[in-house]
Each structure stands twice: as structure tokens, then as C-alpha cells.
PLY file of the C-alpha trace (Angstrom):
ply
format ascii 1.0
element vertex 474
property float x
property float y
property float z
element edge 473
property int vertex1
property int vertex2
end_header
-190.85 -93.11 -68.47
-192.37 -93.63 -72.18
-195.85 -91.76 -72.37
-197.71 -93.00 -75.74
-198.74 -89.28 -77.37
-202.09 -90.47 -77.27
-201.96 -90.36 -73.49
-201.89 -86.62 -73.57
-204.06 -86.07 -77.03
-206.97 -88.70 -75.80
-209.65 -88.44 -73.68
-212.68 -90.48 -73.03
-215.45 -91.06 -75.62
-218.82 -91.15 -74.20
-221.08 -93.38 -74.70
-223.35 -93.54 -77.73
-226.44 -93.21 -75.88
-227.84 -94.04 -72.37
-230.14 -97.14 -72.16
-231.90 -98.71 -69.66
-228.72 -102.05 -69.15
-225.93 -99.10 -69.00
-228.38 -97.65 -66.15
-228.64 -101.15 -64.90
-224.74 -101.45 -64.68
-224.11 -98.79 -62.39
-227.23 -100.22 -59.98
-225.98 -103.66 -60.49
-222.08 -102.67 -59.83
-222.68 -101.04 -57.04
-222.33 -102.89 -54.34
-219.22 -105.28 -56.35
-217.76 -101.53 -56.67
-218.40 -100.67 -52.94
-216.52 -103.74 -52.20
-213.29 -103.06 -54.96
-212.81 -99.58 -53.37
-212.34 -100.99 -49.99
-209.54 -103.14 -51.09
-208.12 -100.88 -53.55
-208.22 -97.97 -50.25
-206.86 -101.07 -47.92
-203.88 -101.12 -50.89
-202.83 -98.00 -50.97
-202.44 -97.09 -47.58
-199.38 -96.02 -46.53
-198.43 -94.70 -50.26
-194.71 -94.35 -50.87
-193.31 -90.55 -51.81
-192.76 -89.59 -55.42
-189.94 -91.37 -56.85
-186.97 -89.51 -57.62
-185.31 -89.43 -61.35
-182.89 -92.51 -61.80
-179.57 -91.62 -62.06
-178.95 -93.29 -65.68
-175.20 -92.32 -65.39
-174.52 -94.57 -62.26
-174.23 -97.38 -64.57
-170.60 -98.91 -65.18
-168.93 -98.86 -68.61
-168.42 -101.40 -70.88
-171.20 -103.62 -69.30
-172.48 -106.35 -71.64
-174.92 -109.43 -72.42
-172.92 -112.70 -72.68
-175.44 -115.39 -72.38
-178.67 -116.18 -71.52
-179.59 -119.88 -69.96
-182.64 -121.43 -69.29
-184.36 -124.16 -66.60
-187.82 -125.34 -66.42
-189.55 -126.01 -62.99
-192.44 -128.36 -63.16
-195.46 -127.27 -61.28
-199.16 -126.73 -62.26
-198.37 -124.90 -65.43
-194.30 -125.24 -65.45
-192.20 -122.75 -65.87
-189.57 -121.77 -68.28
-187.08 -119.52 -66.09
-184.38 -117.65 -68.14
-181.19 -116.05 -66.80
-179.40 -113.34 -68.61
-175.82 -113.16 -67.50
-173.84 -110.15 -68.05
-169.47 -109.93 -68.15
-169.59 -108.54 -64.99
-171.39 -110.73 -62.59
-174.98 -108.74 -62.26
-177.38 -111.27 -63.81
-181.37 -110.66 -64.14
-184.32 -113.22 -63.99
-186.90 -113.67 -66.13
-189.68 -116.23 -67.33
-191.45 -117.91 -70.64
-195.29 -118.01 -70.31
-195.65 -120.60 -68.00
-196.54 -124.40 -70.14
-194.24 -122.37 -72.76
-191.52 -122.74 -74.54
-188.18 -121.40 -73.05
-186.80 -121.73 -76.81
-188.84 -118.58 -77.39
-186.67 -116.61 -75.56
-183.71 -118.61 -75.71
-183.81 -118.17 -79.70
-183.11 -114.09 -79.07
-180.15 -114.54 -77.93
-178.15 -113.38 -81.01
-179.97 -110.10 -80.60
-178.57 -109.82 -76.74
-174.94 -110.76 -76.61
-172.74 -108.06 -76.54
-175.35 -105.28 -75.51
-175.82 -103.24 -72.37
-178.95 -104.56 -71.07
-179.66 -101.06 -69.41
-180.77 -99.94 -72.68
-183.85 -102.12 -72.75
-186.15 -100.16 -74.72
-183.07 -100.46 -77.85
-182.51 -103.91 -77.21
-186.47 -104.97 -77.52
-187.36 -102.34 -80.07
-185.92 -104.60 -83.09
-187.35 -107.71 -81.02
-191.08 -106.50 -81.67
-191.88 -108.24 -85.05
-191.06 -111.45 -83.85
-193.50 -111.55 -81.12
-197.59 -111.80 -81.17
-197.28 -114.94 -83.51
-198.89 -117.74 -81.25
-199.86 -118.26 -77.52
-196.37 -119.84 -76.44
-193.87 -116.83 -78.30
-193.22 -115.41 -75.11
-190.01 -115.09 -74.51
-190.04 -111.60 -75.56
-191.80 -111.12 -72.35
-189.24 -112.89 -70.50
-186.50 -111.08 -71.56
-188.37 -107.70 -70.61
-188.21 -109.24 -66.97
-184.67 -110.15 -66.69
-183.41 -106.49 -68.44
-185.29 -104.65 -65.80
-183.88 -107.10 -63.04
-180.28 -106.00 -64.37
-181.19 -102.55 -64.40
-182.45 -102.39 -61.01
-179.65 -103.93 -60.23
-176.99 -101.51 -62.49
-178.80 -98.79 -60.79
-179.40 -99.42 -57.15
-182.98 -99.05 -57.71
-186.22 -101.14 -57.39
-187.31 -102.19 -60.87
-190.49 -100.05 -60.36
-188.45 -96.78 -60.19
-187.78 -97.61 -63.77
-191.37 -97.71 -65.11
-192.60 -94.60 -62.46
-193.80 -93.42 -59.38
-194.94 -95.84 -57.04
-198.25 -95.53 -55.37
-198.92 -98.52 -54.01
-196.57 -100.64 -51.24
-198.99 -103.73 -51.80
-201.32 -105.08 -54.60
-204.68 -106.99 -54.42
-204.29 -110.46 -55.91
-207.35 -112.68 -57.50
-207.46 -116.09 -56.99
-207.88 -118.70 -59.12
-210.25 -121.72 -58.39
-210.71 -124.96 -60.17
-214.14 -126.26 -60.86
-215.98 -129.06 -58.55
-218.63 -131.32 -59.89
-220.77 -130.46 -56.51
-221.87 -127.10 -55.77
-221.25 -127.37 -52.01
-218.43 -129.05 -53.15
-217.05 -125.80 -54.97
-217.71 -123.76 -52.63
-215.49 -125.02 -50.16
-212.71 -124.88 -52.40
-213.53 -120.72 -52.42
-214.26 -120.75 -48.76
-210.59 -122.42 -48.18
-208.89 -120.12 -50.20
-211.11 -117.18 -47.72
-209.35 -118.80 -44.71
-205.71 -118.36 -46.57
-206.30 -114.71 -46.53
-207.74 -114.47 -50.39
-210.37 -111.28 -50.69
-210.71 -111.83 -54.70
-211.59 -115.00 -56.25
-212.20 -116.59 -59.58
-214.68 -119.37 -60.17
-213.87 -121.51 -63.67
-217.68 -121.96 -64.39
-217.56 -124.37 -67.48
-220.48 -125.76 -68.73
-219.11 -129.26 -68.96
-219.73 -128.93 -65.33
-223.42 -129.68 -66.13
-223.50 -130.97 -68.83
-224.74 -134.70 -67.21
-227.59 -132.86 -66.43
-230.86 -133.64 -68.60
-231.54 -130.05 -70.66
-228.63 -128.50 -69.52
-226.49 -128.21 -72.92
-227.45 -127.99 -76.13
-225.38 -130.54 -78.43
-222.98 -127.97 -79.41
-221.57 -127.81 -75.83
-223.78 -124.41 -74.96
-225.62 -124.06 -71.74
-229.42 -124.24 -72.57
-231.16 -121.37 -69.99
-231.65 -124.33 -67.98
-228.20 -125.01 -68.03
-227.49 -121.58 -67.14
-229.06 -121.86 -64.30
-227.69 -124.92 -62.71
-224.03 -122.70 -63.45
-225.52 -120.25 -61.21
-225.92 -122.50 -58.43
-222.13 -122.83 -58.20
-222.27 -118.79 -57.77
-224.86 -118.73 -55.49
-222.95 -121.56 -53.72
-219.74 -119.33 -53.09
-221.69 -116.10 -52.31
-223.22 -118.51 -49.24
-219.77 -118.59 -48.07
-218.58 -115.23 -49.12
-221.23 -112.81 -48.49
-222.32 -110.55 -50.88
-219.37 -107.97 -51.04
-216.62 -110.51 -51.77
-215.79 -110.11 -55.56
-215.94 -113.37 -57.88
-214.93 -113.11 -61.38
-215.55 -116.12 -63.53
-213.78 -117.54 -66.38
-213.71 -120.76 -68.66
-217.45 -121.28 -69.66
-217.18 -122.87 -73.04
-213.30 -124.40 -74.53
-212.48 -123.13 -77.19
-214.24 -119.96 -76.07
-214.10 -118.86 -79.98
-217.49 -121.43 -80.34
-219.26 -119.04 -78.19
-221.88 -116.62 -80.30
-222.60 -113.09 -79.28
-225.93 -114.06 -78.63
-225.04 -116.78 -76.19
-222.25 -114.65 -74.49
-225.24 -112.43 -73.63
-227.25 -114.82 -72.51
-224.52 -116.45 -70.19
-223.08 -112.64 -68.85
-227.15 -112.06 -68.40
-227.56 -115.08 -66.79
-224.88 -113.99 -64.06
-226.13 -110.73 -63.17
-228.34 -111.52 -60.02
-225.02 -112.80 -58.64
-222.67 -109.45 -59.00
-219.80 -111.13 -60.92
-216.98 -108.86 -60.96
-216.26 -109.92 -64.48
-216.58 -112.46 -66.88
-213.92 -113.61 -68.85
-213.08 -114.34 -72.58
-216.65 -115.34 -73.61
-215.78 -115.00 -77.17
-212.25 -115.88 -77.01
-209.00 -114.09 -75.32
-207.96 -110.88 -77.60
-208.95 -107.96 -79.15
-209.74 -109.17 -82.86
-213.62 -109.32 -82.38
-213.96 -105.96 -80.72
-216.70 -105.33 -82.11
-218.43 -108.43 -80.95
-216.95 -107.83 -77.14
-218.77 -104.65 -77.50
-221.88 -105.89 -78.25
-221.96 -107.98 -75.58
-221.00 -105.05 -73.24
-223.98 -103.18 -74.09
-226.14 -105.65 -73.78
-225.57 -106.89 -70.04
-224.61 -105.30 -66.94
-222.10 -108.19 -65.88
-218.66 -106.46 -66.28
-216.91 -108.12 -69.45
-212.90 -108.62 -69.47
-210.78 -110.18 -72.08
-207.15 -109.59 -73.55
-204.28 -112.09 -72.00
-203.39 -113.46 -75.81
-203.23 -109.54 -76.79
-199.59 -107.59 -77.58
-198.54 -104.55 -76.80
-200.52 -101.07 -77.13
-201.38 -102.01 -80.45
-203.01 -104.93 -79.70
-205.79 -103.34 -77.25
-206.18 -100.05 -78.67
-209.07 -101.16 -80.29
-210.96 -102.55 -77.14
-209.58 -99.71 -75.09
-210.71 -97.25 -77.89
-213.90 -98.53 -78.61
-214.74 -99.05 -75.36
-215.18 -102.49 -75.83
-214.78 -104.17 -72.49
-215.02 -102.93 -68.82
-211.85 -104.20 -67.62
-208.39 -105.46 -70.07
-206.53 -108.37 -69.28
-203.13 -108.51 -70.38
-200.61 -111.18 -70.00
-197.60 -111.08 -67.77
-195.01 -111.84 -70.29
-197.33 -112.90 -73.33
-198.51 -108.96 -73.91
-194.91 -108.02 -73.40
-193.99 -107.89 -70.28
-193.26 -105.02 -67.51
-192.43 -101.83 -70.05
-195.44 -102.63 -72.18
-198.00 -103.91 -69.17
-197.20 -100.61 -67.80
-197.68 -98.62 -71.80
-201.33 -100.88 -71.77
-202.59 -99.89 -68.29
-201.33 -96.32 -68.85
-203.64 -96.12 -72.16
-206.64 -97.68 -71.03
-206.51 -95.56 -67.70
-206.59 -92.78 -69.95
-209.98 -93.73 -71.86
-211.91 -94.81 -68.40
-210.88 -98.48 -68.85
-209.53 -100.59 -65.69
-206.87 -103.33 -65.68
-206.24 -106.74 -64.21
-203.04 -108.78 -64.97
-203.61 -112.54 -66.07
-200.52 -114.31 -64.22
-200.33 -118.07 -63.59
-196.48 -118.04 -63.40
-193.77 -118.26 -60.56
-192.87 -115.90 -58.35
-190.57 -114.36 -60.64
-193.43 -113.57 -62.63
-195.55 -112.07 -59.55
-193.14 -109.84 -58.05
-192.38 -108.43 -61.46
-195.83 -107.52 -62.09
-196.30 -106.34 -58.87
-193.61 -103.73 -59.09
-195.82 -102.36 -62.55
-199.01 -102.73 -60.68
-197.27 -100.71 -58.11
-197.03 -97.66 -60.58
-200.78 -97.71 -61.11
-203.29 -96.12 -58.64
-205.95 -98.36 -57.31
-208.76 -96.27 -58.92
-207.77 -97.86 -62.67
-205.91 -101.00 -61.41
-207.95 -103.82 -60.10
-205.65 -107.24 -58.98
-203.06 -109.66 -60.45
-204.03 -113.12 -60.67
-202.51 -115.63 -58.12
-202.89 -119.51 -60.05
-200.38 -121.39 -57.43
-202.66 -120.99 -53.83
-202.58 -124.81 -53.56
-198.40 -125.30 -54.17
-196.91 -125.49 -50.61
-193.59 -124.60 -52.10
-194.47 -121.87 -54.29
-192.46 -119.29 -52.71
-189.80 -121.49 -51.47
-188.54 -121.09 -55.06
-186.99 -117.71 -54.17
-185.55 -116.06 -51.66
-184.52 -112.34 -50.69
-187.99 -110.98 -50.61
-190.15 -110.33 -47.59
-192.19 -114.02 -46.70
-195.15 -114.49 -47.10
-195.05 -113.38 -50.41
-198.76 -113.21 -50.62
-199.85 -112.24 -47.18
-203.65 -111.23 -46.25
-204.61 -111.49 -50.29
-201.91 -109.25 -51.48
-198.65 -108.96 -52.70
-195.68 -106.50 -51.00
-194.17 -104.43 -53.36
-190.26 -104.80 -52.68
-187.77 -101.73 -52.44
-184.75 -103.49 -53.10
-183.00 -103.37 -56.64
-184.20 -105.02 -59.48
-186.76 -107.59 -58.92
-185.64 -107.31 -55.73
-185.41 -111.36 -55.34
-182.89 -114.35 -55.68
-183.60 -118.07 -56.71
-183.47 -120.83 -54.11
-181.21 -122.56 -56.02
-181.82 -125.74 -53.96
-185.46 -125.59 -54.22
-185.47 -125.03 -57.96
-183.01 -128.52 -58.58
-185.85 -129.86 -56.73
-188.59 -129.30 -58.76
-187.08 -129.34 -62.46
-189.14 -130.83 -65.10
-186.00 -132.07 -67.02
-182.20 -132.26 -66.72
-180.10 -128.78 -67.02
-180.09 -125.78 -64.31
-179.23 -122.73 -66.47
-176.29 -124.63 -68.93
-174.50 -123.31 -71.15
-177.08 -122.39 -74.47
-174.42 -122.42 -77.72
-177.26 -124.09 -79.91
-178.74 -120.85 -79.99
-175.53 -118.81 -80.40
-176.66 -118.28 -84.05
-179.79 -116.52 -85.78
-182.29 -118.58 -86.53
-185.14 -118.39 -89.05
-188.11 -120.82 -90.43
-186.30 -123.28 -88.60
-182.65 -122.85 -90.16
-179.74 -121.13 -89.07
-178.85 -118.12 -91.68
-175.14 -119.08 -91.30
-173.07 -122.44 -91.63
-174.76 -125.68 -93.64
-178.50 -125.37 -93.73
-180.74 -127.56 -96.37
-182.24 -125.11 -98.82
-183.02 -124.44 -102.23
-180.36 -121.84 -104.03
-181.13 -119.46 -106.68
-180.56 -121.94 -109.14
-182.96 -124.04 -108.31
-181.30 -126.86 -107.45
-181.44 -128.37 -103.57
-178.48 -128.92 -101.04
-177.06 -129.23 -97.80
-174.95 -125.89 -97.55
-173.53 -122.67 -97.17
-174.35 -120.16 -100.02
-171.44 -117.71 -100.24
0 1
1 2
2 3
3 4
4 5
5 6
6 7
7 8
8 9
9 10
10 11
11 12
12 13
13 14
14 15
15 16
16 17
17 18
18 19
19 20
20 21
21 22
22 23
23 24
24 25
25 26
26 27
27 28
28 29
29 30
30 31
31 32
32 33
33 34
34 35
35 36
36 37
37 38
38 39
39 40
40 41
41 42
42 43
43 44
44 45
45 46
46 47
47 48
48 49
49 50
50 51
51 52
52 53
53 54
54 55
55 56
56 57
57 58
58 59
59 60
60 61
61 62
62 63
63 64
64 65
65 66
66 67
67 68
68 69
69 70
70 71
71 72
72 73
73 74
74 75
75 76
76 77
77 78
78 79
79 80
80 81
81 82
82 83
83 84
84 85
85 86
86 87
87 88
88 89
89 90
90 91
91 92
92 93
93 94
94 95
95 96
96 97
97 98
98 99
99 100
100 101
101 102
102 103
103 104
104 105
105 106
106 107
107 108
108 109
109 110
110 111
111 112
112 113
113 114
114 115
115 116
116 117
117 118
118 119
119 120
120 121
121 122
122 123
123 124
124 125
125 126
126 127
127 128
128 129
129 130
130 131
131 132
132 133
133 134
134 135
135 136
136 137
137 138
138 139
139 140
140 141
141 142
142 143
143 144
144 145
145 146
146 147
147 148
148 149
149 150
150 151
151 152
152 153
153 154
154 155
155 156
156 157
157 158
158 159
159 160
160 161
161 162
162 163
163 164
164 165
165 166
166 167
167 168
168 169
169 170
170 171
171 172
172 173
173 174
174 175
175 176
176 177
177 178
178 179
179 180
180 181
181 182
182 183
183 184
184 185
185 186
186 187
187 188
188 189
189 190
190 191
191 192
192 193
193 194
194 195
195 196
196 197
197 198
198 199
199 200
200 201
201 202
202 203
203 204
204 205
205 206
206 207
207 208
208 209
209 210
210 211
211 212
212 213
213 214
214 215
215 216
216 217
217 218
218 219
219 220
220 221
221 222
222 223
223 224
224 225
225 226
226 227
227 228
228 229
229 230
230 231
231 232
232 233
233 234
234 235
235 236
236 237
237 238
238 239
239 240
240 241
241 242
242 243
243 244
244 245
245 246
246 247
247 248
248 249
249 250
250 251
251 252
252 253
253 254
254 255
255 256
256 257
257 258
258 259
259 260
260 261
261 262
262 263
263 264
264 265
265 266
266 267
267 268
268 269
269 270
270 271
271 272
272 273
273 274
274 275
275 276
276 277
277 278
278 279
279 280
280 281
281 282
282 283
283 284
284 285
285 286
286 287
287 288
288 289
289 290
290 291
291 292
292 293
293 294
294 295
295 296
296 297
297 298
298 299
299 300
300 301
301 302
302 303
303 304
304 305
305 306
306 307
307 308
308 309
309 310
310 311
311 312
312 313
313 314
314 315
315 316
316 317
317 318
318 319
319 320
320 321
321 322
322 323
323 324
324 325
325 326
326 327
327 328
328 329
329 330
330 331
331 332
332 333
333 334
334 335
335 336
336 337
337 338
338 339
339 340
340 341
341 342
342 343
343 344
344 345
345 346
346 347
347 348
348 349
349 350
350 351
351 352
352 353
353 354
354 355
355 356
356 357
357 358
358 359
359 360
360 361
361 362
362 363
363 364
364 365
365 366
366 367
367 368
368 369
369 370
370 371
371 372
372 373
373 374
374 375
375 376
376 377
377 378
378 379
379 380
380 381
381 382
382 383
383 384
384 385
385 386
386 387
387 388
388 389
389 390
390 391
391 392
392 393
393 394
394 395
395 396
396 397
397 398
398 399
399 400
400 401
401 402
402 403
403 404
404 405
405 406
406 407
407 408
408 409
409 410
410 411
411 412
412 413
413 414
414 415
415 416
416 417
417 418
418 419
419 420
420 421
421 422
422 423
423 424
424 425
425 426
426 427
427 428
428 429
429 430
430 431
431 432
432 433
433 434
434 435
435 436
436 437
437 438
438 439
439 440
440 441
441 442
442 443
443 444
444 445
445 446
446 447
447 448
448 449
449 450
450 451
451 452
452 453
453 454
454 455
455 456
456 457
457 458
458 459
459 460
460 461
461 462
462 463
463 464
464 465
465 466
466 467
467 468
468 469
469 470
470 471
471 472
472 473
């Protein structure tokens, strides 16, 4: 299992000084922390033994990548699956951020065919500088998923024996919850998701929400204080139905959030803090560029503040984590790399004091992949993985081979059997495809491609001459 040295070297910085809102935290968090540790004790119970070392020699020779296909199912947010098949039957599942692009992952496979997808950490090494560029490259991500499916698979092992030890059979899911115009309105939206089991939930509190209301936004779309307080209503709303030990994050209070100022964000996270928000999200925008600014805000409130799904890799939150810039980091399922690199981020920012949650509104694929990393984490620097699909009746009737419900009692079972341990319903799937094509045949992207042309056979460019054509430069 890869360790970053800094895991070892680092430990936590302290804060710069104590002042009166850090104090205010801990009395504020209390009881929203009270509630966390029940669920994370609920979690844990029943804890597996310590995994024993994978036998890495099991695997057969001359095992190979020949293809990988794609299909799309339409849902909510569809989603791009990928399959990578291998020369001797043992395939692995995958998928693009969901309302991606599966040509972000199909467009790798030059850099797959013909190599032993058990040596994942090779194969997505060279893969690295193509990824991070915009919010739909994720097929990096994807193919992350499907390796560790094969290996599992190759191995005879549950994919989560290849990241680490398991300490957790099942893992606390968030759910997502739309907006209602009506207060009451909202809150039986939360209150239904209650009565299917959910103990997490996540309001989107946009201002738009309010924004009929006379005084409520000023006319660059930001709550006024008055405004602020008619969002709060929604809060108070849910904790009606709740109680007060139920956690509610919230999300989505201005689009873009990058039109948000520091000096707003505080007033909104301030706004919130009667209420005991277990976190609000991506008030300044959704990665770790403006640190500095997500610090600021920190300081300044005692609401806990969580960003990070549009952020890559370790390097991409080792300034938040670092700086201690947020309470909680939010990576991406397959957008901040997938399984081997969720489980490198969570690792890191366990080791500086910092918690994560794992933004998911994919398929199952997608869930039970992140539940075997969550699985690997202990519940003391892990908080949930976010369930978006609580209203699609056949969400889980898109696989098969795991343990039904899938999300039973507000969490997810962690499965035992190799890979992914899972299967797609093949029949379901046909069912539900956005477009034409279950998993064909992909020779369009047999070839490299780059800024849009292929590097071999006619492409239009300009030679070194100068002079413009339609062909192949020997």
C-alpha cells in the first residue's frame, strides 16, 4: 500500500493562536460531533481482522488489456460506464464522472492495450498529466475503478485488500436533497428521505430560493442578512423534523460559487451557526486554488467549511490539508482520481487532523467502489459518501451480485467478494441507455490522440515548411 513520505515526516500544525470563534467551534460542534460519533461507532461495529498481504504472484501470465468499451445510462446525472476487457475473459468496471464524457476515458486506450492491468500504479503513472484539465476529464478516474475490479478479480481478493486493512464492514452515506420553494415544503422532502433509513442529509440552500422575496438579495444574486435569514428558515424547517442531533450539511448557495466574496462566505457560514450545520460547502468555489481565502473563512465562523470535489490527486489538496484550510476535504469519486488516490488524499489529511467526505453522485459502480476505500479509513477521520440517486427506484437494479439493499439503514455494506465485488444487470442497463451502443467495439480510439488529431495516419496540419495539408509527415 503506497504511503506518501510525508505521512510519516508530518504532523499537525497548530493553530496560530486561540480566539474566541475557534473556542466557539468546539461549543458549537458539539452536539453535531456527539451525533457523528454515534454513527461513525454504529459503522464500525463488528470491524473485520487485519487483512492479510495479497499474494501478487497468484496472478496468471501473459494477462493483457485488449479493449476498453463504453455505454451511457441516462438517469439524474447519466452515467458513462466503461468496461476494460482483458485476453482472458476477467473484465473490470468502471465509470466517467457522471454528466461526463466517456471519451475521456475512452481516449486512453492506446496507453492500456497490451498491459497487465494488475500493475495499476505503472499503467496510470504516465496517465497523470493528462488529467486535472477541466471538470468532465475523468476518465482517468474511471479507469482506476475498472483496474482494481480486474485485480480483485486476478487475485481472489476484495478490491479493498488492495488499498489496506479494512476497518469498517459498512459506511455512513449523506444524502442529497433538492431545494423546495416552501419551507414546510422542504422539509418533507428531508423527513422522507428519514423514513428511507437516511441518518445524514444535505440541504441545497440557494439563494435563488428567496430571491422573490422583497430585501432578500442584493442585485448581484447575494443574500442580503435578511435574505440570510429567510435561508435559515429552510434549516430550521428540517431540524423540526430531524431533531437536533441529525447532521445537515448544506451546499449550493450562490452558482457559480466563484461570485461569492470572503466576506459574504462569512456572513452566510455565520448566518448558519445557530442551526449546527455539519458543513457548508464550496462557498467560494470547489478546489483548493483560493486556500487562502477558504482559510479565512474558517477562522472566522464556527460552521464547519468543506470544499475539494474539482481537486486532483495529493497535490491538489496539500495546500488546504497543509494549511489547514478547511475542516473537512471533499474529493471526487473519479474526478480526484479515483480509488488509489481517494485513498493517498484521505490518508494525508488524516495525518494533519483533517476529516474526509467523498462527493459521489454516480451509479452504483461508483458507490461500491468508494465504499471499499472508505472501508480502509477509520470512522474517527472519515465522515460519509454522498448518496445523489435516493429518489431512482431502479438505482440498484443496475447491478447485481452484491448484497440488496445496497444502501440499507443509511449505509452502504462493504462487499468481501473479489474486485468490486458486483456484476451489471445487463437487462436493466439496455433499459435505461441514453443512446444506442452497449459496450461496442471502440476502434476510433485505437490510436493516440492529441489537440484533437491523431499523431499517426492523415491529419490536417501545418509542416515544417510552412505550408498546410491533409497528411502524413514521414
Amino acid at each position: 500500500m503506497f504511503i506518501e513520505k510525508e505521512l510519516i515526516e508530518m504532523h499537525r500544525p497548530g493553530r496560530s493562536s486561540v480566539t474566541r470563534r475557534n473556542l466557539l467551534r468546539s461549543v458549537a460542534g458539539g452536539a453535531a460531533a456527539g451525533s457523528l460519533l454515534k454513527l461513525a461507532v454504529t459503522a464500525a461495529s463488528g470491524q473485520a481482522n487485519p487483512a492479510q498481504p495479497v499474494n501478487r504472484f497468484s496472478a496468471p501470465s501473459n494477462l493483457k488489456i485488449t479493449d476498453i468499451r463504453a455505454a451511457t445510462v441516462a438517469a439524474y446525472y447519466d452515467y458513462p460506464l466503461i468496461r476494460i476487457d482483458t485476453n482472458q475473459g476477467v473484465y473490470g468496471l468502471g465509470e466517467v464522472f457522471a454528466a461526463g464524457v466517456k471519451g475521456s476515458a475512452l481516449m486512453l486506450k492506446p496507453f492500456l492495450v497490451g498491459r497487465n492491468p494488475v500493475e495499476i500504479e505503472a499503467i496510470l503513472r504516465p496517465l497523470r498529466g493528462s488529467v486535472g484539465q477541466s471538470f468532465w476529464n475523468s476518465g482517468y478516474g474511471a479507469i482506476d475503478l475498472a483496474l482494481h475490479d480486474i485485480a480483485g478479480k486476478v487475485y481472489g481478493v476484495p478490491a479493498w485488500r488492495l488499498l489496506g486493512e479494512k476497518v469498517q464492514n459498512r459506511v455512513l452515506l449523506y444524502a442529497d436533497t433538492a431545494g423546495a420553494k416552501e419551507p414546510k415544503q422542504y422539509a418533507q422532502r428531508i423527513d422522507r428521505r428519514r423514513k428511507m433509513g437516511f441518518r445524514f442529509f444535505k440541504m441545497d440552500l440557494e439563494t435563488p430560493l428567496v430571491a422573490d422575496r422583497p430585501g432578500a438579495v442584493f442585485p448581484n444574486g447575494i443574500a442580503t442578512d435578511k435574505g440570510l435569514g429567510y435561508l435559515c428558515e429552510y434549516v430550521a424547517a428540517a431540524r423540526d423534523v430531524l431533531g437536533k442531533g441529525a447532521p445537515i450539511a448544506g451546499d449550493h448557495f450562490v452558482q457559480p460559487e466563484e461570485r461569492m466574496s470572503v466576506k459574504d462566505a462569512i456572513r452566510y457560514a455565520r448566518a448558519f451557526e445557530p442551526y449546527g450545520l455539519a458543513w457548508a460547502e464550496d462557498l467560494i468555489g470547489r478546489n483548493s486554488v483560493r486556500w487562502r481565502e477558504f482559510k479565512e473563512i474558517r477562522q472566522n465562523t464556527t460552521t464547519p467549511i468543506l470544499t475539494g470535489e474539482m481537486a486532483f490527486g495529493v497535490e491538489g489538496f496539500r495546500e488546504l490539508i497543509e494549511n489547514q484550510a478547511v475542516d473537512i476535504i471533499h474529493p471526487d469519486y473519479v474526478f480526484s482520481g479515483g480509488m488509489l488516490e481517494i485513498k493517498r488524499i484521505a490518508d494525508y489529511a488524516a495525518a494533519h487532523g483533517i476529516k474526509t467526505a467523498i462527493h459521489l453522485p454516480g451509479s452504483p459502480i461508483g458507490m461500491i467502489a468508494m465504499a471499499h476505500v472508505a472501508a480502509t479509513l477509520t470512522t474517527t477521520n472519515f465522515v460519509a459518501i454522498e448518496m445523489h440517486a435516493a429518489d431512482m427506484p431502479w438505482w440498484q437494479d443496475l447491478v447485481k451480485g452484491v448484497e440488496k439493499p445496497i444502501v440499507d439503514d443509511g449505509y452502504v455494506r462493504v462487499p468481501d467478494s473479489p474486485g468490486l465485488g458486483l456484476e451489471l444487470n445487463d437487462d436493466v442497463v439496455k433499459e435505461h441507455l441514453r443512446e444506442p451502443g452497449f459496450f461496442e467495439p471502440t476502434p476510433e480510439y485505437d490510436k493516440i490522440i492529441t489537440s484533437g488529431f491523431r499523431t499517426n495516419g492523415p491529419w490536417p496540419h501545418f509542416k515544417a515548411d510552412g505550408t498546410w495539408c491533409n497528411c502524413t509527415d514521414e
